[in-house]
C-alpha positions as CSV (number, residue, x, y, z in Angstrom):
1,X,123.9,54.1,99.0
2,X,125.8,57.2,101.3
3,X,127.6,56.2,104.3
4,X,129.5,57.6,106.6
5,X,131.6,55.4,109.6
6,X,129.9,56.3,112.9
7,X,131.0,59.4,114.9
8,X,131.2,63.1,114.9
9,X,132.7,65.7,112.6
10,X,134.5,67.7,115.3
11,X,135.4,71.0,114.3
12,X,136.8,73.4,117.2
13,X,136.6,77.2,115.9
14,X,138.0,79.6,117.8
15,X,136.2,83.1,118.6
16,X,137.9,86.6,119.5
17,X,137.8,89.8,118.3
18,X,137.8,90.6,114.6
19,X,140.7,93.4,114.7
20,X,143.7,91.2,115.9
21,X,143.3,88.1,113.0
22,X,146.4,87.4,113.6
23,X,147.1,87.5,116.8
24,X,149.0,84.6,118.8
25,X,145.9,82.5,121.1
26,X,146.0,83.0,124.7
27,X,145.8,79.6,126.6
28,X,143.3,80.7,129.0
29,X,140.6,82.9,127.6
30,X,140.3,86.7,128.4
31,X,137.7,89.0,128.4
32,X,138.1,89.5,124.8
33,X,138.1,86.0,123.5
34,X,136.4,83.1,124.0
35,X,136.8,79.0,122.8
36,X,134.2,77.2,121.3
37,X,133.6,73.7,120.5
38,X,131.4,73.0,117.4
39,X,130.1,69.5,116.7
40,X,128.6,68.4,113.5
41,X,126.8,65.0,114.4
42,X,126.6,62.5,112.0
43,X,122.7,61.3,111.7
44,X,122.3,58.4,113.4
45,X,124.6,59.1,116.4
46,X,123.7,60.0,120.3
47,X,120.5,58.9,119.5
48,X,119.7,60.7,116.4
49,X,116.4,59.8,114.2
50,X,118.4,59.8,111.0
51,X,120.6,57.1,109.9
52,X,124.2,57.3,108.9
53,X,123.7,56.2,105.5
54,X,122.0,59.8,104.7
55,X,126.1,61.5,104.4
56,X,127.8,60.8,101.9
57,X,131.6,58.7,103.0
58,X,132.2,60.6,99.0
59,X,132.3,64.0,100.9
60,X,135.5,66.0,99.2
61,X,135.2,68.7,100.9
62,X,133.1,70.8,104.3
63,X,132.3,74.2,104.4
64,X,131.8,77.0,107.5
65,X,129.3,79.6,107.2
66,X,129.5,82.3,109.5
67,X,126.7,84.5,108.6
68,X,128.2,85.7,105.1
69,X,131.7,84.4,105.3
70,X,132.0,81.0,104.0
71,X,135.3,79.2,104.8
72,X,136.4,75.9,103.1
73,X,137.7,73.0,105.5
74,X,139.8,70.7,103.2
75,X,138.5,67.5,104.7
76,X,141.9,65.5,103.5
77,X,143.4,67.0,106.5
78,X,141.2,65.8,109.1
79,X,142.0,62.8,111.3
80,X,140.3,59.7,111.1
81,X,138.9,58.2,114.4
82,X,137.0,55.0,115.1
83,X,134.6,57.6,115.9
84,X,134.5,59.4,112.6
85,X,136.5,62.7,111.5
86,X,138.2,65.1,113.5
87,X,138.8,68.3,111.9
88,X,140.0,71.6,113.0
89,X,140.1,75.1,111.9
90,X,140.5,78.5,113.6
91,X,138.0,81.5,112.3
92,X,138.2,84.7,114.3
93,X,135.2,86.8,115.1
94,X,133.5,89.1,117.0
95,X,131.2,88.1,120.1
96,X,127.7,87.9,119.5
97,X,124.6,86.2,118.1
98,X,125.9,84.6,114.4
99,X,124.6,82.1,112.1
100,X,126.3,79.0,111.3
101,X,125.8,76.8,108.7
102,X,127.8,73.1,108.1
103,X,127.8,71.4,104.3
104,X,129.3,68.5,102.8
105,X,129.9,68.3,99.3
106,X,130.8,66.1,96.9
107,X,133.2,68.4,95.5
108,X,136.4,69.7,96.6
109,X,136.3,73.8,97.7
110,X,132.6,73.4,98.2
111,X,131.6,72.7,94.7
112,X,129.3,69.6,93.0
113,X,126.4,67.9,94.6
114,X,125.2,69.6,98.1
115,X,125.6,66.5,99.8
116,X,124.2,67.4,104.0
117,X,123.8,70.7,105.7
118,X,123.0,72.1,109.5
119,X,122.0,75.7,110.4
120,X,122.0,77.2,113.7
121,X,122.1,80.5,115.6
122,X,124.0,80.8,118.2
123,X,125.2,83.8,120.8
124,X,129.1,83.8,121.5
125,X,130.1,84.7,124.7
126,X,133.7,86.6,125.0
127,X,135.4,84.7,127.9
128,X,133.4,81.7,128.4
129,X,134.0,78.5,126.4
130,X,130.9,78.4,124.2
131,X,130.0,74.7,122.7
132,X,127.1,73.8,120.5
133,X,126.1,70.7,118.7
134,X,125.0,70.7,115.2
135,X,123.8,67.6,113.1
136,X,124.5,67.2,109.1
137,X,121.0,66.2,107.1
138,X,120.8,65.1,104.0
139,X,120.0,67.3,101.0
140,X,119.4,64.6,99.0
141,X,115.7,63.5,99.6
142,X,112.2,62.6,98.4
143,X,109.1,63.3,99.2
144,X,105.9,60.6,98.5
145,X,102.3,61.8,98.4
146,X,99.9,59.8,99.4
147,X,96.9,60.0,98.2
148,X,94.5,58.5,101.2
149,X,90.7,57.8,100.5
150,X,87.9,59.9,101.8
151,X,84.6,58.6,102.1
152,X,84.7,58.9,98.1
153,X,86.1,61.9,98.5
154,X,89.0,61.1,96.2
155,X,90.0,58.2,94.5
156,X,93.5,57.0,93.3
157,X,93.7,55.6,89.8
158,X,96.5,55.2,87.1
159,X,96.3,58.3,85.7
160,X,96.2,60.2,88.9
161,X,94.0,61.2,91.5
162,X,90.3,61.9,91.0
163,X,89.0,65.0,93.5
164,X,85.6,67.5,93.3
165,X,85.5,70.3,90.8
166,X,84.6,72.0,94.3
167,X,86.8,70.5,97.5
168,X,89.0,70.8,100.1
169,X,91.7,67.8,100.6
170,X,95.1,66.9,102.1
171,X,97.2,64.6,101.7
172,X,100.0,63.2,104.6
173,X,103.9,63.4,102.8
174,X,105.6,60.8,103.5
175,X,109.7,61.7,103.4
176,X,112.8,59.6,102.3
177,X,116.1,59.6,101.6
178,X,117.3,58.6,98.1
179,X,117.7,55.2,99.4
180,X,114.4,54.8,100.4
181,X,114.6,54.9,104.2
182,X,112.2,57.2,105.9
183,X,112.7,60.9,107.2
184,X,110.6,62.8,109.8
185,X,110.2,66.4,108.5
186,X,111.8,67.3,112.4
187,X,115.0,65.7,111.3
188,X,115.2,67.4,108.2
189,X,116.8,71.4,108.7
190,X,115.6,72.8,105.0
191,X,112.0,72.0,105.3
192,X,111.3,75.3,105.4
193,X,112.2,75.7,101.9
194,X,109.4,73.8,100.9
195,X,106.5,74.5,98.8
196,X,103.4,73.7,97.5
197,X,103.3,74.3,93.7
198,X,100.1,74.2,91.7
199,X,99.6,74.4,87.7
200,X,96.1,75.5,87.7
201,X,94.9,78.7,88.8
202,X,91.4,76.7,90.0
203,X,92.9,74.8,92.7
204,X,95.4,76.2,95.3
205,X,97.8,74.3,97.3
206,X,100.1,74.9,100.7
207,X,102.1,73.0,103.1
208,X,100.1,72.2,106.5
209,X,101.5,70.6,110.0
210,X,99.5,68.0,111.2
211,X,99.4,67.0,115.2
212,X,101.9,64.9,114.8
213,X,104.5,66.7,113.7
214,X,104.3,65.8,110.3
215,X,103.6,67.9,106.9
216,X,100.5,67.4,104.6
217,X,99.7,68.8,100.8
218,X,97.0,70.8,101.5
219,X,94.2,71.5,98.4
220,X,91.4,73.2,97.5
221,X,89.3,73.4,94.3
222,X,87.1,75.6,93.1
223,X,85.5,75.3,89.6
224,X,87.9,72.7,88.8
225,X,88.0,71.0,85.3
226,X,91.5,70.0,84.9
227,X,93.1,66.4,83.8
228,X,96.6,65.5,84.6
229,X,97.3,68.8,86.7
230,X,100.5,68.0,88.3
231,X,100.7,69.8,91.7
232,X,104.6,69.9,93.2
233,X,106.0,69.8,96.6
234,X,109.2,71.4,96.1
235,X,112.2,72.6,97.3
236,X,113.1,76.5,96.6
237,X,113.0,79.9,97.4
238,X,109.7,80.2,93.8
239,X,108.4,77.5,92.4
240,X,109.6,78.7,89.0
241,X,113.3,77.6,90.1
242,X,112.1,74.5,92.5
243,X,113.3,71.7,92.6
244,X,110.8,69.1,92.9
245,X,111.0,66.7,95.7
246,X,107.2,64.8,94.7
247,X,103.8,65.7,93.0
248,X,100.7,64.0,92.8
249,X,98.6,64.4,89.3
250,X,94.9,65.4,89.9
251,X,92.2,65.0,87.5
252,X,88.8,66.9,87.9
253,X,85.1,64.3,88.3
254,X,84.0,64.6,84.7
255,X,87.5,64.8,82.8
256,X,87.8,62.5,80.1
257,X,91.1,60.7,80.7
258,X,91.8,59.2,77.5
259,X,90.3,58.1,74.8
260,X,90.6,55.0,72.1
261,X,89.2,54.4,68.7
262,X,88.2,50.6,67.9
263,X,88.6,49.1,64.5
264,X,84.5,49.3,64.8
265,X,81.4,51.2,65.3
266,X,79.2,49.6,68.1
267,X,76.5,50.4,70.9
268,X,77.8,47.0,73.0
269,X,78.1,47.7,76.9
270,X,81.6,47.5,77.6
271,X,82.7,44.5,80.1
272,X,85.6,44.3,82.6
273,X,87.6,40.9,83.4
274,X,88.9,40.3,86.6
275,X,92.3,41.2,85.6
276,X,90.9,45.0,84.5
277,X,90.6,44.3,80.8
278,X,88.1,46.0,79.1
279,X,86.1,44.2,76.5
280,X,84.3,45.8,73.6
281,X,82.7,44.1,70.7
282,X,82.0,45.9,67.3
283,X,80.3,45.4,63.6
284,X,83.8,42.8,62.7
285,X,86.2,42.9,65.9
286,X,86.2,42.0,69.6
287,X,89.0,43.9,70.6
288,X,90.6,43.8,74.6
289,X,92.4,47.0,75.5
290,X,94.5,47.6,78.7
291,X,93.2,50.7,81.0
292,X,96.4,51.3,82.5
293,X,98.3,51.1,79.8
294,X,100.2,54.5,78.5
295,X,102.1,53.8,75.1
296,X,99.4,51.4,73.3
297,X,96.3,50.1,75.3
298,X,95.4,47.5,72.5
299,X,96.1,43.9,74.3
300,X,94.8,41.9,71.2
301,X,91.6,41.3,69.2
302,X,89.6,38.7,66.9
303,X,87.5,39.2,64.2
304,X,84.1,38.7,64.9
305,X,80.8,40.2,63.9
306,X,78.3,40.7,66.2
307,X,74.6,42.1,66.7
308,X,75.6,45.0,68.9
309,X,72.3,47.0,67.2
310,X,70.3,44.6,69.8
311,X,72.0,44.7,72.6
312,X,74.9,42.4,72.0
313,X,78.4,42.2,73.9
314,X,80.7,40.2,75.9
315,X,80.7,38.2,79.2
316,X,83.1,37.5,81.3
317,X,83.5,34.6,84.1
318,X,85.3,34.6,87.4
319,X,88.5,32.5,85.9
320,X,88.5,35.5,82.7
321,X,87.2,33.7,80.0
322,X,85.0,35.7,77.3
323,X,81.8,34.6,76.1
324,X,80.4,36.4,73.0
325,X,77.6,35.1,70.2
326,X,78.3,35.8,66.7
327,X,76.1,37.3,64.0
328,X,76.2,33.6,62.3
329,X,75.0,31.9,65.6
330,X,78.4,30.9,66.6
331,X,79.3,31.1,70.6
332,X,82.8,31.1,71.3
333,X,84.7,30.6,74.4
334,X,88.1,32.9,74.5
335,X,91.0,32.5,76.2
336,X,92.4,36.2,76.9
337,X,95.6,34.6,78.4
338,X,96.8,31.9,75.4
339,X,97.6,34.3,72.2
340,X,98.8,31.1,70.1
341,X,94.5,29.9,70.5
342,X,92.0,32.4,71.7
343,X,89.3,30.5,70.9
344,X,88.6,27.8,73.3
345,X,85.9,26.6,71.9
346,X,83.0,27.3,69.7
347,X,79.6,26.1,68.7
348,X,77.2,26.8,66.0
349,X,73.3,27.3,67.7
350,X,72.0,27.4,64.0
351,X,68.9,29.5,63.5
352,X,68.8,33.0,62.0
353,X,71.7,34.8,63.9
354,X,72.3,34.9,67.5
355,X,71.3,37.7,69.2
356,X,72.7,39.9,72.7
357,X,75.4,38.9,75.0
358,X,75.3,35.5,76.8
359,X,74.4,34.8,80.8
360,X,76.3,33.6,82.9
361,X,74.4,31.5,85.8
362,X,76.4,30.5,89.0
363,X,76.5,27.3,88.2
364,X,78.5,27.7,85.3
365,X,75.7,27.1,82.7
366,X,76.1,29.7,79.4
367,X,73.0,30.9,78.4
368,X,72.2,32.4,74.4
369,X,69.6,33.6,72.4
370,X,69.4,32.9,68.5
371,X,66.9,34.6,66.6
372,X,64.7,31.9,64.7
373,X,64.6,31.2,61.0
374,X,61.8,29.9,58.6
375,X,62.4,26.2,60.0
376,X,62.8,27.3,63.5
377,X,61.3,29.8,66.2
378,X,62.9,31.7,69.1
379,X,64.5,29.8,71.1
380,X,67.0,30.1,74.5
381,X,70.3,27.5,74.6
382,X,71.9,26.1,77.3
383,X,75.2,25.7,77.0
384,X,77.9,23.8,79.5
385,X,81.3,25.3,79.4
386,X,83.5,23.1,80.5
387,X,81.8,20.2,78.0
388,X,83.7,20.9,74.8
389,X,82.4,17.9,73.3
390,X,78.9,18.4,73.1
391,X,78.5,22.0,75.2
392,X,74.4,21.9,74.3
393,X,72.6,20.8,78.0
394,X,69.5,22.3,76.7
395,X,66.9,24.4,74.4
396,X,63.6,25.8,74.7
397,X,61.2,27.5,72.3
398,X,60.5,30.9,73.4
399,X,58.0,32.3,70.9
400,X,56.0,30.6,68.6
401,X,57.1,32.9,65.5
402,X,60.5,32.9,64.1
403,X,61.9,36.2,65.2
404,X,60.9,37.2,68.4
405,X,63.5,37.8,70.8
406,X,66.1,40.6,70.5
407,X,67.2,41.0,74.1
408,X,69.6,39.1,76.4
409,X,69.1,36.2,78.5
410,X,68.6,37.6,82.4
411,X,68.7,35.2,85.6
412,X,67.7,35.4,89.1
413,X,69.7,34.1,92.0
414,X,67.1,30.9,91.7
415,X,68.6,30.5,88.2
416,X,65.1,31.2,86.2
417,X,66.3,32.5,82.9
418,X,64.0,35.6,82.0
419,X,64.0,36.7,78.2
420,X,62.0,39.7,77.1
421,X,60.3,39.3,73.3
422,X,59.5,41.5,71.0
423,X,56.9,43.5,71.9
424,X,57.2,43.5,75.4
425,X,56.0,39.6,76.8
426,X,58.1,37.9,79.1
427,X,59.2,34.4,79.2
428,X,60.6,32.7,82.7
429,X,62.3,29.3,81.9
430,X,62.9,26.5,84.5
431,X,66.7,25.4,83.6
432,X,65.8,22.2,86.0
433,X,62.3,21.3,84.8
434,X,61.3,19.2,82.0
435,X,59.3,21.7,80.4
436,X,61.5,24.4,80.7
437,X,58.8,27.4,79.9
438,X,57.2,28.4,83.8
439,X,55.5,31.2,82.8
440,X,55.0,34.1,79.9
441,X,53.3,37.3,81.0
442,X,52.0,39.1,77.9
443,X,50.7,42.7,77.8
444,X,47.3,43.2,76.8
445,X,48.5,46.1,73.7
446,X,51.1,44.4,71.6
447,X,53.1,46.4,69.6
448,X,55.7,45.7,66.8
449,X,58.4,48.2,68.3
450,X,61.9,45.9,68.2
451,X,62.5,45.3,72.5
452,X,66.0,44.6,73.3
453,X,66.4,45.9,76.3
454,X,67.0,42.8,79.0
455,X,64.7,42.1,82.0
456,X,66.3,43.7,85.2
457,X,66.5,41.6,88.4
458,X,65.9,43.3,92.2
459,X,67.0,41.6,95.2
460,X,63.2,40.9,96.1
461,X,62.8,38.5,92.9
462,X,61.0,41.6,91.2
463,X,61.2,41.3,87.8
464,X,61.7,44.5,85.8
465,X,60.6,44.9,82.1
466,X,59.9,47.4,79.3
467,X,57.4,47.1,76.9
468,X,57.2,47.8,73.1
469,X,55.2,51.4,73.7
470,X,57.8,52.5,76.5
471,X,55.7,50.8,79.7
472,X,57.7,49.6,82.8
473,X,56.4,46.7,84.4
474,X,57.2,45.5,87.6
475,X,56.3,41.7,87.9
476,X,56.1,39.3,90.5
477,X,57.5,35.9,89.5
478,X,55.4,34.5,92.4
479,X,51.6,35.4,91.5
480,X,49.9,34.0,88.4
481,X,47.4,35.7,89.9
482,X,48.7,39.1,89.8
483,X,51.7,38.8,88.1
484,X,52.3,42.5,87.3
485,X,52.5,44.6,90.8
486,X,52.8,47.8,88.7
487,X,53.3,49.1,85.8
488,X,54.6,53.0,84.9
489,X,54.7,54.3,81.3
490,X,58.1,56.3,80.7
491,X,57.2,58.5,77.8
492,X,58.6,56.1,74.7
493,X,60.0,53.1,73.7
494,X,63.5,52.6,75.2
495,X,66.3,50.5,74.3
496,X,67.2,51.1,78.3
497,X,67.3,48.1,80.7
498,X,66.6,49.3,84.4
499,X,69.2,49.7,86.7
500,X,68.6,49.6,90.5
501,X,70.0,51.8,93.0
502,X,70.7,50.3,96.9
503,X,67.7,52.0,97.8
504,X,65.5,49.9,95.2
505,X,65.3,52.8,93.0
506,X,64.8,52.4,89.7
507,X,66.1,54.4,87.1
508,X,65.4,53.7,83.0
509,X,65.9,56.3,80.1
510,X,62.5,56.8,78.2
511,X,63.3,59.2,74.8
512,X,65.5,62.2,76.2
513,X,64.2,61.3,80.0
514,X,66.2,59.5,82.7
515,X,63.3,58.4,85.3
516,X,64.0,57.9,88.7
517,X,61.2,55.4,89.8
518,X,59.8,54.4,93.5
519,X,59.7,50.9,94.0
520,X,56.7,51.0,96.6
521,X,54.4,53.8,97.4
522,X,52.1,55.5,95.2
523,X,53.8,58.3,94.0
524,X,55.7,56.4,91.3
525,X,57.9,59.0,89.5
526,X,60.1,60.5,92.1
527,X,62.1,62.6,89.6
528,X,62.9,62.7,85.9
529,X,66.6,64.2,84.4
530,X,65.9,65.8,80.4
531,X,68.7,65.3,78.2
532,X,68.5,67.1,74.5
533,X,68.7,63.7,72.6
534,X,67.5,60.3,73.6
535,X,69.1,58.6,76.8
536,X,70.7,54.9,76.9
537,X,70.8,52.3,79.4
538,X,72.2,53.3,82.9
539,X,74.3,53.0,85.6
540,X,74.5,53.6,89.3
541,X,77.9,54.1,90.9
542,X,78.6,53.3,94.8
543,X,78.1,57.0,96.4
544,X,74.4,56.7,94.2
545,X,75.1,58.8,91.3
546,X,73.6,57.8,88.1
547,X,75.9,58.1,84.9
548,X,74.0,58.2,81.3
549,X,74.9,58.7,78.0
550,X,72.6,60.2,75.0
551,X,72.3,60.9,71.5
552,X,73.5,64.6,72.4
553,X,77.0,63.2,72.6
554,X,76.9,64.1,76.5
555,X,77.5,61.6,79.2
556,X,75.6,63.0,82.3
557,X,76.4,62.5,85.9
558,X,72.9,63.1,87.8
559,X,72.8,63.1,91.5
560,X,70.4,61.1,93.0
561,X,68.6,63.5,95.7
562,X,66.3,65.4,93.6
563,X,67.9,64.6,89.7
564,X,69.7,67.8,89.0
565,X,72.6,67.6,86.9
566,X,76.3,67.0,88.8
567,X,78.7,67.6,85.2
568,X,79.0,66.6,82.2
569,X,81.3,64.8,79.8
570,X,81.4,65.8,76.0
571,X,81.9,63.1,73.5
572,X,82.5,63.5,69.9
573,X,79.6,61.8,68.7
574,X,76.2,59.9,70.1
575,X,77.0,58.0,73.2
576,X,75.4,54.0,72.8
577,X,75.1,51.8,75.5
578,X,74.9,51.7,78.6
579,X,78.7,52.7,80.8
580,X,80.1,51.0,83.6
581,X,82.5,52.1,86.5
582,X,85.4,50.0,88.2
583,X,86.3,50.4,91.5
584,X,88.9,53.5,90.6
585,X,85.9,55.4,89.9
586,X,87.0,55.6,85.8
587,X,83.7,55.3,83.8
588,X,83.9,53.5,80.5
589,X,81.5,54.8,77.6
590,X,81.3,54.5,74.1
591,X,79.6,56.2,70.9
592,X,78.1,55.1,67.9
593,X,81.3,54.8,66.1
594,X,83.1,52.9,68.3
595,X,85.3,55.7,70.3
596,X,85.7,54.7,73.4
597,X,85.8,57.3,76.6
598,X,87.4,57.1,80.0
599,X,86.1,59.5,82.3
600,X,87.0,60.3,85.9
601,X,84.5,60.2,88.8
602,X,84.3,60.3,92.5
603,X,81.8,56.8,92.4
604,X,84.1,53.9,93.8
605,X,82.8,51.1,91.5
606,X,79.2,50.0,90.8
607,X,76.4,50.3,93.4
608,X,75.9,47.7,95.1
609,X,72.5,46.7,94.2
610,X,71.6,43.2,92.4
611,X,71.2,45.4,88.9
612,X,73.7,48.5,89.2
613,X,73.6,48.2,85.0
614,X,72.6,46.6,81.8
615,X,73.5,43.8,82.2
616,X,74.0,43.5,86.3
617,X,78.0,43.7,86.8
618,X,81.3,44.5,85.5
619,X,81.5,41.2,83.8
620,X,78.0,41.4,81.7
621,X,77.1,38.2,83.1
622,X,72.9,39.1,83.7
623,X,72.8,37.8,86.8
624,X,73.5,39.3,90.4
């Protein structure tokens, strides 16, 4: 830390006429000389905004500027005071307006580390004692950027700030001393020496004053496509010889961030944990990466083989445990925290293999689905959690064949557990009734096309399900009577779940459509969004926009107003699954072979609809 004992610097310079240097002083001025008192203030004194700690109590040496002519006071010489340093020197001059300019270095002679300066102009008046006050500010200074969210305008993440390909921002500065302590750009003499340095010649950037006084980064982008553009705020005469006081790293909506290859091909939905983990299961590995990390975002895997071809991936509860269902039938409980025993527990469900990504009901109950075998048919488990012991609370038959479910266990905030069979039939289960099997709904043209995309749940208790042959149905888990309120067909069959917008729009990807559906109304199809391979499952982010991935390796933001296409983001190979977005606006997306995709958008998080996704929420637990 600088300091410097409160006081003054008080340097008395004498003015006269340039031609007699040495010439003995007169005691009382005369019309061709003239006194005058200079004070350097140190910060913090006679009520100055800047601390004392700002000047260094190192200072070797102080120099004079007067206009060209630099003169050296050797501070050993000056006397100390309880009020600080007294020093004194004589330059001679001519009357008039001059420049003056006060350092401290660290050096001796005015050399090493600029330490404070003050520049004034002043007029010297032959004859008349002429005194001015000057305060010493630090050189030595910082300047934070902070990045302040705009009604989505821009959002902060890890890697930098997120802003339009097309906008026009500005950021407050925020200025301190080395130390830390805050400056005020008024206190600070050299802020005009500071500039606004950009790296990308589709954005622009300059200083602005605000009202208050105060400086702001201002930006504008046009046709921006950048990641990791640093932009400077700097102190120098160019930017190519700056120095750089702070810069704030921008990325443009739609750059991919970074990328990470898993031990595994899969077409699993990623899931988040509460701590930010991302989750990813493959064909042998459920592997946990870090999406802030920079050096290595592996956190740790296990070896596990799923059915990610039909829809399976990981859940994740409130207190971070992992749920996933092996290929064998085996659920296990993980433990992200305890590296000695990830697995907290495990149970066999027997049957053929088990199938999609467990459910997680608000009451804690783990439901799975297990594919039957020739001694057993379809059937949904039960499981309790926190019952190691004996975690099986109960099991229904859902089909009477022995492989007919290859979706994922769904449930609606009255905790009926919907499962969609093959073909396209609907089962609702009663997890408190004795017979657990309410209803089934089946269509009146079964086909054999594999389903395993999941029922989707709107806040109205609307059930939403696709069909075998690519129909929609919208059912209402209230009326035997009329148990389907309407029904839409979306071109093919579709391994895409719904997902639901605020609004109660529904979108779902039908061969290379996204369809944007009305919920009420008669004028079904609002809009439809043509990719050039077959679109996955969906997902709606806060400000509405719909992100998709397809088989053309493209994930597609798609505004919600009339379906036109916002930007794109290139993968290397098919997308799979369905992406999700956390609340720094990153969207997570995978292909086929198990690269995963970070991408930056202006969507803060998820929409905040019952069933923003496959699979409802960040944590893949198919319920709201």
């Amino acid at each position: 830390m600088r300091t410097l004992p409160l006081g003054a610097l008080l340097l008395t310079t004498l003015v006269g006429c340039a031609a007699t240097p040495t010439a003995p002083l007169a005691a009382t001025p005369s019309a061709a000389t003239a006194r005058v008192t200079l004070s350097l203030l140190v910060p913090g004194v006679t009520n100055a905004s800047v601390r004392p700690q700002y000047v260094s109590s190192a200072t070797s040496s102080l120099t004079l500027t007067l206009d060209d002519a630099t003169t050296t006071v050797n501070t050993d010489t000056c006397t100390s005071t309880t009020d600080g340093r007294v020093c004194t020197t004589t330059l001679i001059v001519a009357p008039g307006s001059h420049q003056i300019t006060a350092r401290t270095w660290s050096g001796t002679n005015g050399t090493g580390t600029l330490l404070s300066d003050a520049t004034t102009t002043v007029t010297l008046t032959a004859g008349t004692r002429n005194t001015l006050d000057l305060r010493l500010q630090t050189a030595d200074y910082t300047t934070t950027i902070t990045p302040a969210d705009q009604s989505g305008v821009q959002l902060t993440t890890p890697y930098g700030v997120t802003v339009g390909r097309t906008a026009d921002l500005s950021w407050p500065l925020t200025f301190r001393s080395a130390n830390g302590d805050p400056l005020v750009p008024a206190d600070l003499k050299r802020t005009g020496e500071l500039l606004a340095c950009e790296d990308d010649p589709a954005l622009t950037a300059d200083l602005t004053t605000n009202d208050d006084g105060g400086l702001s980064l201002h930006v504008v982008t046009k046709n921006f496509t950048g990641t990791n553009v640093t932009v400077r705020v700097a102190r120098g005469t160019t930017c190519a010889a700056a120095e750089t006081l702070g810069s704030v790293t921008l990325n443009a909506e739609g750059s991919v961030l970074w990328t990470y290859k898993l031990p595994d091909a899969t077409t699993a939905t990623p899931a988040v944990g509460p701590d930010g983990t991302l989750y990813f299961v493959g064909d042998g590995h459920l592997t946990a990466l870090d999406p802030g990390g920079t050096t290595d975002r592996f956190k740790w895997n296990l070896p596990i083989t799923t059915t990610t071809g039909y829809g399976g991936s990981v859940s994740v509860a409130d207190d971070g445990t992992a749920y996933v269902i092996s290929n064998g039938s085996t659920v296990y409980a993980l433990d992200p925290q305890n590296a000695a025993s990830r697995v907290k527990w495990s149970t066999n469900v027997g049957g053929l293999r088990g199938i999609g990504t467990p459910a997680l009901s608000r009451d804690g109950t783990l439901y799975v689905n297990r594919i039957g075998n020739y001694l057993t048919n379809a059937t949904v488990y039960a499981l309790d959690p926190t019952s190691t012991a004996k975690p099986v609370k109960w099991t229904a038959e859902v089909s009477t064949t022995t492989s007919e479910v290859y979706s994922s266990p769904s449930i609606a905030p009255d905790g009926t557990v919907y499962v969609n069979l093959h073909g396209g039939a609907v089962v609702a289960l009663d997890p408190n009734a004795t017979n657990h099997v309410k209803w089934t709904y089946t269509p009146s043209t079964v086909t054999t096309a594999q389903v395993t995309a999941s029922p989707t749940i709107a806040s109205d208790g609307t059930v939403y399900v696709v069909h075998g042959d690519g129909t929609l149905y919208a059912l209402d888990p209230q009326s035997a009577a009329n148990r389907v309120k309407w029904s839409v067909n979306v071109g093919a069959n579709t391994d895409s779940s719904p997902a639901l917008a605020e609004n109660g729009t529904i979108y779902v990807g039908g061969g290379s459509k996204l369809y944007a559906l009305n919920p009420t109304g008669t004028s079904r199809v609002a809009w439809t969004y043509t990719a050039s391979g077959a679109v996955h499952a969906p997902a709606v982010g806060a400000d509405g926009t719909v992100y998709v991935g397809s088989d053309d390796t493209t994930l597609a933001a798609v505004d919600p107003t009339d379906g036109h296409l916002k930007w794109s983001a290139q993968a290397s190979n098919a997308l799979a699954g369905a992406p999700t977005i956390t609340t720094d606006g990153t969207v997570y997306t995978l292909d086929r072979f198990g690269k995963v995709y970070a991408v930056a958008s202006l969507s803060a998080g998820l929409a905040k609809s019952n069933w923003p996704k496959n699979r409802a929420g960040l944590g893949n637990k198919g319920q709201p």
